[in-house]
N, C-alpha and C positions, 0 to 999 in steps of 0.2 A: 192424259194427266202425266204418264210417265215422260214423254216428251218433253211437256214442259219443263219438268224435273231435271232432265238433262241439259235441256236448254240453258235452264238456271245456272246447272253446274258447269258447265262454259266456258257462261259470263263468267262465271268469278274465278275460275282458273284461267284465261284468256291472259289476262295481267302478268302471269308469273314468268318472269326473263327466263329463257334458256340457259343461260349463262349463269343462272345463280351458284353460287357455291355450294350450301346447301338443300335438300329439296325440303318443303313447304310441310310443316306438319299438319295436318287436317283430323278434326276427330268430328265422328258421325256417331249419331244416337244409335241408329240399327245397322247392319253386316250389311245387308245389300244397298244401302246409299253407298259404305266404305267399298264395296266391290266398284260400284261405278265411278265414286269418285278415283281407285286406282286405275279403273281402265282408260279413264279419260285420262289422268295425271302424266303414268308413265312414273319412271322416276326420281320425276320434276318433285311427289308428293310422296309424303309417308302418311299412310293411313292408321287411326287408331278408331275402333270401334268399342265405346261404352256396354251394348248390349250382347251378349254374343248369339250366336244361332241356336240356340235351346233356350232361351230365356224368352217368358211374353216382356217387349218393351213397357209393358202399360203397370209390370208389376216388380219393377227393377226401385231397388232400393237405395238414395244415396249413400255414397261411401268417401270418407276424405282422401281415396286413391283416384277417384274418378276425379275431384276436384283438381289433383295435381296434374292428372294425364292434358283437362282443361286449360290450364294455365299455361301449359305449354307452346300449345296449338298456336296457329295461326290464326285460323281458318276453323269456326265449329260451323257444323251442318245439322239440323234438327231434322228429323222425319214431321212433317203434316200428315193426319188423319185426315181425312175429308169425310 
């Protein structure tokens, strides 16, 4: 499952020119997709993570600063439970 997971995030970073001016802002529900989405990225991507590493994600409350971090993004990544 984690494979796939990477695999996933790849594909969708695959696309992003080397050349860009800017790198690709990316926001992820939980810390460890944003850790792999940075290791894959490089500083192609700026990573933002919604929940931090002491929080359960399942118990995270919206807040209209998370919506702004969202709008930003390029790129949002959700966590799947299975």
């Amino acid at each position: 499952m984690k494979v796939f997971f990477i695999l996933l995030l790849l594909f969708f970073l695959v696309p992003i020119h080397s050349n860009a001016a800017e790198p690709v802002t990316v926001v992820t529900t939980i810390p460890d997709i944003a850790a792999i989405v940075k290791a894959i990225g490089g500083d192609r991507v700026a990573v933002e993570s919604i929940a931090k590493g002491t929080q359960d994600p399942h118990y995270i409350e919206a807040k209209p600063s998370y919506m702004r971090v969202m709008n930003r993004a390029r790129r949002i990544r959700a966590a799947i439970d299975s």
